[in-house]
C-alpha positions in Angstrom: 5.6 -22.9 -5.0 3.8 -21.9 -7.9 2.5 -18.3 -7.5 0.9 -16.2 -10.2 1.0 -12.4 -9.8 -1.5 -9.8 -10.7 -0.7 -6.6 -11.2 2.9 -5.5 -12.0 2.8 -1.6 -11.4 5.4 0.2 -9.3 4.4 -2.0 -6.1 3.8 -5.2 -7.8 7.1 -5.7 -9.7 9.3 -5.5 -7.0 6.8 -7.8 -5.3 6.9 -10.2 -7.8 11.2 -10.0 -7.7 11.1 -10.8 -4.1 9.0 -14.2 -4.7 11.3 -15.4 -7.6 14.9 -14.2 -5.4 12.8 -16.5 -2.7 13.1 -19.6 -4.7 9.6 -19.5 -6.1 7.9 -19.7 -9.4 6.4 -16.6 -10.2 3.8 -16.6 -13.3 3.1 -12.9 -14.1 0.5 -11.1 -15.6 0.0 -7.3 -16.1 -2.0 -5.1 -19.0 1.7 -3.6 -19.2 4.2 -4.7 -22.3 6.6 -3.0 -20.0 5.6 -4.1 -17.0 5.9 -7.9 -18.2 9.0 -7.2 -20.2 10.4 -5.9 -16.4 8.9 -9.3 -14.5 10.5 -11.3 -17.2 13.7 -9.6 -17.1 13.7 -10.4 -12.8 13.1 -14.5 -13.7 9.4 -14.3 -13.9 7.6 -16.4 -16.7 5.2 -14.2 -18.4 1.7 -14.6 -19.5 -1.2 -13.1 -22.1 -4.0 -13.2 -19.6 -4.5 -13.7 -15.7 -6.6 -16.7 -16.8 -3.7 -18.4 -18.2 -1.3 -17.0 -15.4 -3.5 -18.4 -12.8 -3.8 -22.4 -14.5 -1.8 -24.9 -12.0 -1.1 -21.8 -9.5 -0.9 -23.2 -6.0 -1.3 -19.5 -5.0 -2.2 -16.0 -6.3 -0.6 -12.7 -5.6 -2.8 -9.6 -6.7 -2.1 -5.9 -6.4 -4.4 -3.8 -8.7 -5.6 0.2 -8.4 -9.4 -0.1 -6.5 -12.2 -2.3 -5.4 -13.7 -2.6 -9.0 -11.3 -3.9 -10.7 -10.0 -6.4 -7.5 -14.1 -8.0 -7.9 -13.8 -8.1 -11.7 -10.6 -10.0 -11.8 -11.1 -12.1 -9.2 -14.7 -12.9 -10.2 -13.9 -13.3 -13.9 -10.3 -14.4 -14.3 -9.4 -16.1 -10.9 -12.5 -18.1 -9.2 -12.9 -21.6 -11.3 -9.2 -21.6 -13.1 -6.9 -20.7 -10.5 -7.1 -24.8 -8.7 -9.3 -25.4 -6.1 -8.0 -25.2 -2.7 -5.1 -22.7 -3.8 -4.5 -19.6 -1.4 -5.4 -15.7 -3.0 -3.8 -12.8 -1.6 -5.3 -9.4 -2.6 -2.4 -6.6 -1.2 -4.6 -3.9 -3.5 -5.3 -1.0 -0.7 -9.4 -1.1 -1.3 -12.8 -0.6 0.4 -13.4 -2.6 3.2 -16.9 -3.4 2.1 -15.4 -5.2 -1.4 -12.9 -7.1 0.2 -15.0 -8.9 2.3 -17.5 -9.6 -0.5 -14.2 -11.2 -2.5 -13.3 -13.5 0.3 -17.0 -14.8 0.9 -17.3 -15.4 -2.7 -13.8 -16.9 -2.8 -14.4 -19.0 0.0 -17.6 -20.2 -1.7 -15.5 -21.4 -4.5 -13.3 -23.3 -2.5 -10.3 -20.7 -1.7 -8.6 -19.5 1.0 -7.9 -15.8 0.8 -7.0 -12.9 2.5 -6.9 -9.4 2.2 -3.2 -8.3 3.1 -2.5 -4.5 1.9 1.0 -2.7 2.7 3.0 0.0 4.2 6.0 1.3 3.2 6.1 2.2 -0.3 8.0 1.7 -3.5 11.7 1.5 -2.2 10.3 -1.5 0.5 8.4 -3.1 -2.3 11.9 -3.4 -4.3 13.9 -4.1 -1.1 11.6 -6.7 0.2 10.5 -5.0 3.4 7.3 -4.2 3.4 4.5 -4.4 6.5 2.0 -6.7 5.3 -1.9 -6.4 7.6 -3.7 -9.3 6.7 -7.2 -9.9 7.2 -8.5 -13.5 6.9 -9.5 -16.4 9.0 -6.3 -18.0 10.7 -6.1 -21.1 8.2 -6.4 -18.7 5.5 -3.0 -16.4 7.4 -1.3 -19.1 8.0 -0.9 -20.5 4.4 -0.5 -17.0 3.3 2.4 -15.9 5.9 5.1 -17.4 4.3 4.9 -15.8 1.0 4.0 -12.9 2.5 7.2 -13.3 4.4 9.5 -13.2 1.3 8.1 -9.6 0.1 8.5 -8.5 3.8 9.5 -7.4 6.9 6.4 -7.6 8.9 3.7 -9.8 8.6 0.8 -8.8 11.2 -2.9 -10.8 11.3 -4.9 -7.9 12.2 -8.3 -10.3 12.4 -11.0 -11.7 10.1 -11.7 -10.9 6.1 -11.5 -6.9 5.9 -9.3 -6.0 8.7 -6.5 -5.7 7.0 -7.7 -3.2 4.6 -9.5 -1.4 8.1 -6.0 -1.2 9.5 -4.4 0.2 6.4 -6.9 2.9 5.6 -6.7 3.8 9.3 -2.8 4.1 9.5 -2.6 6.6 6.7 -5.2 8.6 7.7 -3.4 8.9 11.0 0.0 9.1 8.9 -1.9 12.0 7.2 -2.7 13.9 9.8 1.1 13.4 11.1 2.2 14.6 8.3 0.1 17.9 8.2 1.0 18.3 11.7 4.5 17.8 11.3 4.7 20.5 8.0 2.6 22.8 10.4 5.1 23.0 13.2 8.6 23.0 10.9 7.1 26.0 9.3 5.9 27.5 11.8 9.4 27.4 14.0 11.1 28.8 10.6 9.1 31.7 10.5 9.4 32.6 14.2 13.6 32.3 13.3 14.5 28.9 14.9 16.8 26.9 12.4 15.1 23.6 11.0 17.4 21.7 11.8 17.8 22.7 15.2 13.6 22.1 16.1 14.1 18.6 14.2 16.8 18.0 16.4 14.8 18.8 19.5 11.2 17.6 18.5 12.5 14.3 17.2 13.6 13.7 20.4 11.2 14.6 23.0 7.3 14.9 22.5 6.8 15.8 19.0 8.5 12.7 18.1 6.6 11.2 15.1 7.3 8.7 12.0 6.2 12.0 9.4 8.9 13.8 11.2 11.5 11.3 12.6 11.3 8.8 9.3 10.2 11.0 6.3 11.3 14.9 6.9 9.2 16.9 4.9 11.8 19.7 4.5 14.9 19.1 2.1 18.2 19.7 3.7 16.9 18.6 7.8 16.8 15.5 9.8 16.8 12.3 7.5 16.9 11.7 3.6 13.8 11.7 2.7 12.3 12.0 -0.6 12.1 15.9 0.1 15.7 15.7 -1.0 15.2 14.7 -4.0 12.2 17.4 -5.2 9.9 15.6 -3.5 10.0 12.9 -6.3 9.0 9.2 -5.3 7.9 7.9 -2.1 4.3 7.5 -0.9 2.6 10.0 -4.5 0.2 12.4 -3.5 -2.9 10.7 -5.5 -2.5 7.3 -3.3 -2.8 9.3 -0.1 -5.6 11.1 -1.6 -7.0 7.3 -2.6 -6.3 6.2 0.8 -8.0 9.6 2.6 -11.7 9.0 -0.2 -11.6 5.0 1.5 -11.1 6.7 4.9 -14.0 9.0 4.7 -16.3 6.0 3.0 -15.4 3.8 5.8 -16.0 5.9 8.9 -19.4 7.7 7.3 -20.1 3.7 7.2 -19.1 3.1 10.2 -20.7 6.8 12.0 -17.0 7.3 13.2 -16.4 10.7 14.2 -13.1 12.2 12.2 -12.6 15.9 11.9 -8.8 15.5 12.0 -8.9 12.9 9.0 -11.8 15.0 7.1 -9.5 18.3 7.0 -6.6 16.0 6.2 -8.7 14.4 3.1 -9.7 18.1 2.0 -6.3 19.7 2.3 -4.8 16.4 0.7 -7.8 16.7 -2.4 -6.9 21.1 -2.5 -3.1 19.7 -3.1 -3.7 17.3 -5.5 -6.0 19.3 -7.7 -3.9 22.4 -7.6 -1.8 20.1 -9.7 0.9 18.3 -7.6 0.0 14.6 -8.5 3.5 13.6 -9.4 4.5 15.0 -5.7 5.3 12.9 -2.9 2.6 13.5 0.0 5.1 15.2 2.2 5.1 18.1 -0.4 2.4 19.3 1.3 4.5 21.5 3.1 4.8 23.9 0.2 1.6 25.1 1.0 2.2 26.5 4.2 6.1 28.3 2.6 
């Protein structure tokens, strides 16, 4: 298949490798000389302009930084010269209100599209398993599913145009409140003398089992490797939670959804990032509390 890609940043190039290792045709496009150089190198053909990327695609593959520029690509560079009838998949993490507004208008043109955002973060970008939530009628997810499938591990239809981007903005809200939680409690048992390891051992294991703790240890040196190991470099950065926590807030003040946990999560995650830790991974957090 025919697939141009939008958007080769640390997400989107691995993306793109995964299609072209799956036997498609990948036609890339990116505002990066690097970024293309990169695509190119992994067996993508390269292009000047999304315009030219998306002429004779049978699908296209986007994965840009926020709403804005998600409408003004789409809007200006995809509707009327990507071919009628081909499938769009936007995995940008953006407001709920703008990827709705994309599909209708998409739809309108003669598209199928979804809105299909991910978990799992730089390492399953490159290693092709990622968790794909899609939102989208079901014609729309099933002609998307299968190239989804090639970038991941799970591919989940959470319901119609928007949900997927409800369901991501939702999980790492919850994932930073885990996380917080999880920093809390290892701190806390360190400073009252228990060994870390020792209260990993026993929390991961009975009822303070969770994926911050269990999957992505916060504290270098206990439980699994994690990119606390490694100075907190990589991983999930500390400005995308803070992206994800601002879409968060916008969507339950839309929605009069009751958050306290998730609004002290977005203010402790904004007070990290501006105290200068923007090339941290989120589970830095735990710094603050040594």
């Amino acid at each position: 298949m025919k697939i141009a890609f939008i958007g080769l940043g640390n997400m989107g190039g691995g993306m793109a490798a995964n299609l072209v290792k799956a036997g498609h045709e990948v036609r890339a496009f990116d505002l990066s000389e690097e970024a293309l150089g990169a695509a190119k190198d992994a067996g993508c053909d390269t292009f000047d302009t999304a315009r030219e990327a998306c002429a004779d695609a049978e699908a296209v593959v986007s994965m840009l930084p926020n709403g804005a520029i998600v409408k003004s690509v789409y809007e200006g560079e995809v509707f009327g010269r990507a071919p009628e009838g081909a499938v769009l998949l936007d995995c940008s993490t953006i407001d709920v209100a703008t990827a709705k507004e994309v599909i209708a208008t998409a739809t309108e043109h003669g598209y199928a599209m979804v809105d299909a955002p991910v978990s799992g973060g730089i390492a399953a970008a490159n290693g092709g398993t990622l968790t794909f939530m899609v939102g989208g009628d079901t014609n729309a997810f099933e002609r998307a599913e299968p190239i989804l499938d090639a970038m991941g591990k799970a591919v989940i239809h959470a319901g119609d145009a928007g949900a997927g981007q409800t369901a991501k903005i939702c999980n790492n809200m919850l994932l930073a409140i885990t996380m917080i939680g999880t920093a809390e409690a290892m701190k806390m048992a360190q400073k009252l003398g228990l060994d870390p390891q020792k209260f990993y051992e026993i929390s991961s294991q009975s009822s303070g089992y969770n994926w911050s703790l269990n999957a992505y240890t916060p504290l270098p040196g206990v439980g699994v490797e994690s990119p606390a190991d490694n100075d907190y470099a990589g991983g999930f950065a500390t400005p995308l939670m803070v992206k994800d926590l601002r879409l968060a807030m916008e969507a339950a003040e839309s929605a009069d959804a009751a958050v306290p946990l998730g609004g002290r999560a977005a203010a402790l995650y904004e007070d990290f990032l501006g105290a200068g830790n923007e090339a941290l991974d989120f589970s830095a957090i735990i710094k603050t509390y040594s």
